[in-house]
N, C-alpha and C positions, 0 to 999 in steps of 0.2 A: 475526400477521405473523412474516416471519424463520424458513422451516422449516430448523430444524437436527437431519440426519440424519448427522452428522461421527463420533457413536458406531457408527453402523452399517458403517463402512466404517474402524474404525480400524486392523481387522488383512484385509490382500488376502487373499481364500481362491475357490476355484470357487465362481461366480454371487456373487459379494460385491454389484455392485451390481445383478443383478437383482433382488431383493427390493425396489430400493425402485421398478420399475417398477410397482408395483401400489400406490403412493402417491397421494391421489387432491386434497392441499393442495399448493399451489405447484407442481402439475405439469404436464407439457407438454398432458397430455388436457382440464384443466380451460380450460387458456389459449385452446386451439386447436379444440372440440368440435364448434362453433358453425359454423365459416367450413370446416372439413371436412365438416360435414355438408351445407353449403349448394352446394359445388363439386362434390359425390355427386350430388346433387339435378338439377342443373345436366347435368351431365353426361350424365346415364341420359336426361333428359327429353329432349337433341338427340339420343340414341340409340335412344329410340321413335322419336320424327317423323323419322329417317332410315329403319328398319325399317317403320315402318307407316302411315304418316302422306302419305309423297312418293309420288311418281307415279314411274315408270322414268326422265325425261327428267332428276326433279328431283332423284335419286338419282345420277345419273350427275355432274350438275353439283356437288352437293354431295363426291364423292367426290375432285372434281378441287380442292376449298378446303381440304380435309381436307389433302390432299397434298402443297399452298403452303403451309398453314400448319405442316405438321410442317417442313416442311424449313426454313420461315423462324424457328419458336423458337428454332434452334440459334443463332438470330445474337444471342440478347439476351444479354451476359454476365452473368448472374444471380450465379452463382458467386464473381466476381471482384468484382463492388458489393459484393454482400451480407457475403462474408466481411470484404472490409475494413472495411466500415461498422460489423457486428459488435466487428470487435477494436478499434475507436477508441472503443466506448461503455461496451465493457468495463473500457477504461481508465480512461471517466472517470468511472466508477462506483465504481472500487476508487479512483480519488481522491478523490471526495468523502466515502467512508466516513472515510479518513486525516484528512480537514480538520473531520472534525466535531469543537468542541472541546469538551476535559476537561479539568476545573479541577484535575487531580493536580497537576501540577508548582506552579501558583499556590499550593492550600492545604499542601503542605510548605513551600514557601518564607514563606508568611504565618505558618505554627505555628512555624518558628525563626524569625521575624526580629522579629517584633509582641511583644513583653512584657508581661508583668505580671497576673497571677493574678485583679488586683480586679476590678470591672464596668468599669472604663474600659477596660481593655486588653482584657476581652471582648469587649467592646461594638465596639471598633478592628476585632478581628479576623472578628467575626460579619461588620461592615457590610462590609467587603473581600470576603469571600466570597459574599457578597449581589450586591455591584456586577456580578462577575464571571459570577455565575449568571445574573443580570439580561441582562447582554450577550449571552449566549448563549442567553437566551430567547428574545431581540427576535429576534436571527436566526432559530432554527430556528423561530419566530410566524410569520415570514415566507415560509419556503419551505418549510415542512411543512404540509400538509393537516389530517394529526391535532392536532398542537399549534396551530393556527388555530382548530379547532372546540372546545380545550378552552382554550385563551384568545384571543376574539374580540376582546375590546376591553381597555382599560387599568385599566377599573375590577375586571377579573376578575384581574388582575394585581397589583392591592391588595388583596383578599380573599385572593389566595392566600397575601401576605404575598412577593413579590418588593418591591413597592413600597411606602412608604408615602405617606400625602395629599400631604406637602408635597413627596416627591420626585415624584410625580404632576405635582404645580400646575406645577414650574419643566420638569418633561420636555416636557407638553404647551405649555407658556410657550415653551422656545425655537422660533423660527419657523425652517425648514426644511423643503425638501419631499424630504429623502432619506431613508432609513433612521437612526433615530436609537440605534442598536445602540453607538453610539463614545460616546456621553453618557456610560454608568456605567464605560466606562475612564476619562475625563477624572476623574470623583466620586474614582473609584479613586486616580489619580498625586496628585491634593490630598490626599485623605487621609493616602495615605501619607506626603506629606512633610511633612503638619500631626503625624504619629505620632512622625518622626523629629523635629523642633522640639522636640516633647513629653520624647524621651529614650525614646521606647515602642520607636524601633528607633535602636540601640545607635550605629550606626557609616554612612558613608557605603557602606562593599564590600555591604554589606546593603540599605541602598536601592537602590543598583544592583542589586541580582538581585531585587528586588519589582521593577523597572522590567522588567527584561528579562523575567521571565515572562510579564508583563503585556503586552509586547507581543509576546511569541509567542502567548501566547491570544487577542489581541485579530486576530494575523494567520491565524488560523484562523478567524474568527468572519468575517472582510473577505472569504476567498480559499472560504469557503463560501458567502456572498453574493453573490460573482460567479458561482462557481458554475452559480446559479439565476439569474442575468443573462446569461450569454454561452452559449447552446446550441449544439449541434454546427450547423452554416449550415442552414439550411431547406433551401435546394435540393438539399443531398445527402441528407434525407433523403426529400425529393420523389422525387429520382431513384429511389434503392433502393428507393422502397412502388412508384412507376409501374414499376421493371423488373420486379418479383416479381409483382404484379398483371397486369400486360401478356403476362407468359409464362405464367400459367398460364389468362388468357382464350384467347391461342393454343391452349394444350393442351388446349380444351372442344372444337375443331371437330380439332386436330390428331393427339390420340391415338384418338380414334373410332376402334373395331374394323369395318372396310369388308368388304363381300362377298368370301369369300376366292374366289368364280366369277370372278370380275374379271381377278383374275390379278397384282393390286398389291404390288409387292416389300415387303416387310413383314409382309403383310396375309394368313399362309397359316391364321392362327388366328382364330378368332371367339371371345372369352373373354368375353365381353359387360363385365364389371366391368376395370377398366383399374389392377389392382393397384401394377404398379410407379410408373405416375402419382400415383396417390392419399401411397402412401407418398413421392413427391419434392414431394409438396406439403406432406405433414406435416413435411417435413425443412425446407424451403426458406420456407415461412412460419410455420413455427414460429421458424424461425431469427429470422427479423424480426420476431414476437411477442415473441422473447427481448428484442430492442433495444429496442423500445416501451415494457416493462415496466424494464428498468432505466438508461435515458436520463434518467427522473428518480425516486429511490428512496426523496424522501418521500414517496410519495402514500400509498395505500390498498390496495396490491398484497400478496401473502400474502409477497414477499420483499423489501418494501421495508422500510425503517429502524425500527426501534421507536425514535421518539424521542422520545416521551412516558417508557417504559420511563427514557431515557439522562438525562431530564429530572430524574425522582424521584431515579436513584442520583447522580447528581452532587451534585444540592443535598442527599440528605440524610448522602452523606461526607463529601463538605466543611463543612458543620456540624460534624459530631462531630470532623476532626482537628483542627479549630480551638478547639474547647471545650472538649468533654468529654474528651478524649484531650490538652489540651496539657499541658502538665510531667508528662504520665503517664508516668512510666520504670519498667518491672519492675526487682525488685532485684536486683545483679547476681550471680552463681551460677555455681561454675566447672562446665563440663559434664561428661558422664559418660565422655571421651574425654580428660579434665584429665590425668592419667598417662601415657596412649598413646601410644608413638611411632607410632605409626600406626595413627591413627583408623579405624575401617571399619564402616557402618551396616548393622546388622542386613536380612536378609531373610523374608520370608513364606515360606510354603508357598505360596501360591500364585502367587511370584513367585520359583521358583528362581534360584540366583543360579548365572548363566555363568561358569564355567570356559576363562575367554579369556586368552590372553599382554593383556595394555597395546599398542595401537596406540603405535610408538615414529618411525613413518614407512616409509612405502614401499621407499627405499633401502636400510633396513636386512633387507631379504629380499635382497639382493644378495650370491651365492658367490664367493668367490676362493680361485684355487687358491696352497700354500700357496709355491710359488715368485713366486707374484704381488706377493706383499704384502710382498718384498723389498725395500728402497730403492737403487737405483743410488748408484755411486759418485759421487761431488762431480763426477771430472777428466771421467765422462761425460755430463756437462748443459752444460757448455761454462763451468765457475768453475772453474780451478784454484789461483785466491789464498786461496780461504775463504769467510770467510761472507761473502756480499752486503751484509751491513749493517754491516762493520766500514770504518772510515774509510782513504782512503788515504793510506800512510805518505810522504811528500817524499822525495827525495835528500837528504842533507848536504853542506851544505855544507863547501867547502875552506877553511883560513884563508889559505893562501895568494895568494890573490886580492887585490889590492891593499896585499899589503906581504912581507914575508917570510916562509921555508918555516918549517914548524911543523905543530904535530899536527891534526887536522882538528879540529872544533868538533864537539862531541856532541850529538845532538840533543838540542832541550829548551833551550839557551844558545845559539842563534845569533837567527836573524830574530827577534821579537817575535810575529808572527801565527802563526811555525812554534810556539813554545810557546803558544801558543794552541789551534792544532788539535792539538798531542799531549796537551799538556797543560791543560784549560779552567779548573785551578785556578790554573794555578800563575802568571795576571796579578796577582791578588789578592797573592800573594807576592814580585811584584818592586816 
């Protein structure tokens, strides 16, 4: 399953992806062989019994269905369902890839927050990463095909060491008739916080982030499960199989090559094989071949999921960062760039290294000439007091004003607010 040709097309060159037209896993000829060959078949056999089979009267009447029916295919929008229908399954096939979940974020947070070297604190962080695996088996048990046939029942699920007896007796013990995938998050939140009791996880910022990973895993493991419970509506996909089917039984009696003696506008060629038909059916049902196959992408299809594959790596790195790999720190070493004011990594021969200016931004390709880059004067941008951001200076006041003539009052010694805005220290000082 999963054909990945992504090496073959990693550098665009002439005919880059013809070559993998002659690919014969996961290809459109393998998808579509069957249902082409059968509409050939079809086809040719109402183009004997039109040629040799009818009678003149029966030929002529036949001639006149041919030519209702060409004219009436034009009315089905094939085009317009199918593509839409396409891009909506496409979509929600690259979402379910996205929601399939991986316990990375879980077992780093479990490898720094879970302590202690002995078998308790291994034993804490083993069964955490268990629960977690656990959960996301139950799910992908459920809407995978392959991992359904490689574990059918729960006892295969304690053999394999996800479960053991006693977590067994109380899984199948609690009564409920829904998917019981949320049981080893609940196992999970107790643990954890019988770890933190324990003193295994230090601080309460740490139990909060075992909790929050724990429920973004847990909401990957939910929003994959619906997944597989709410499908694109039946009827649109009724719709799109009846219009793609319906147009191309029109095109059994409507593309027939007719006596060009006749005189039928269209019809000056006799090619007996109906080329560009066949190729719009390899387009147009292959295209809805495409959506059949990944509308749901656990099954058994050459592109759908490995996820027995996702099953093994999950559970067996999240074992080792939690074990074997916890307190493993390399020792630390200054690297061979320790002196450098500017580091720079070696290159291969077979990786010449570009001779490029640094992308600094677009604007910076930008020419001015050299009277450009002048600054106008202040008095012509419309400031002729200065700078913008200096404060404005008050009038001074006169002393004269309610008593006798005398020298004015200097700024700074009259109002209180006016020493204030000139001078913001100088209240401190009176």
């Amino acid at each position: 399953m999963t054909v990945t040709y992504t090496s073959r097309v990693a550098t665009a060159r002439f005919g880059g992806f013809s070559q993998l037209l002659l690919l014969w896993r996961g290809s459109i000829y393998k998808l579509l062989y069957r249902e082409l060959l059968l509409f050939l078949a079809a086809y040719l056999g109402l183009s004997l019994a039109y040629r040799f089979l009818l009678s003149e009267a029966q030929r002529r009447l036949f001639e006149k269905l041919a030519l209702y029916c060409d004219k009436s295919a034009n009315l089905i929008p094939v085009s317009f369902v199918l593509g839409f229908y396409v891009a909506l399954v496409l979509e929600r096939w690259w979402g379910q890839f996205r929601t399939v979940p991986a316990p990375d974020g879980l077992m780093v947070a479990v490898a720094g927050s879970v302590h202690g070297a002995d078998a308790r604190g291994r034993l804490l962080r083993r069964t955490l990463l268990r629960y977690g695996s656990l959960a996301a088996l139950l799910v992908l048990r459920a809407v995978s095909t392959p991992v359904y046939k490689r574990f059918p029942t729960t006892d295969h699920l304690v053999q394999a060491g996800f479960l053991t007896r006693e977590e067994r007796r109380r899984l199948e013990g609690l009564r409920s008739p829904y998917n019981k995938f949320w049981v080893p998050c609940a196992w999970f939140g107790a643990l954890a916080g019988q770890a933190r009791r324990e003193g295994r996880v230090r601080d309460d910022c740490a139990l909060k982030l075992l909790m929050e990973e724990l429920n973004r895993f847990r909401a990957h493991c939910s929003l994959l499960f619906h997944y597989d419970w709410i499908s694109v509506p039946l009827v649109y996909t009724q719709v799109v199989t009846i219009a793609v089917y319906t147009f191309f039984l029109t095109c059994l009696i409507g593309r027939q090559f007719l006596d060009p003696a006749q005189g039928y506008a269209g019809h000056e060629l006799d090619l007996g094989v109906p080329v560009f038909t066949l190729l719009q059916f390899f387009f147009y049902v292959g295209w809805l071949k495409v959506a059949e196959q990944l509308i749901n992408p656990f099954g058994e299809d050459d592109d759908d999921f490995e996820t027995n594959t996702l099953i093994d790596r999950n559970f067996q790195v999240s074992m080792l960062a939690v074990d074997e790999l916890y307190g493993q720190v390399p020792s630390l070493e200054r690297d061979r760039y320790w002196d450098s004011a500017c580091a720079q990594a070696p290159y291969t021969a077979a990786a010449p290294r570009q001779r490029q200016p640094a992308f600094r931004g677009s604007a910076f390709d930008v020419t001015l000439a050299k009277e450009e880059m002048q600054f106008q004067p202040l008095e012509d941008i419309g400031d002729p007091l200065g700078d913008p951001l200096d404060p404005p200076i008050p009038p001074p006041k006169s002393s004269s004003e309610g008593g006798g003539g005398g020298p004015e009052t200097p700024p700074g010694f009259g109002d209180p607010q006016e020493r204030w805005l000139l001078h913001p220290s100088a209240e401190h000082a009176v």
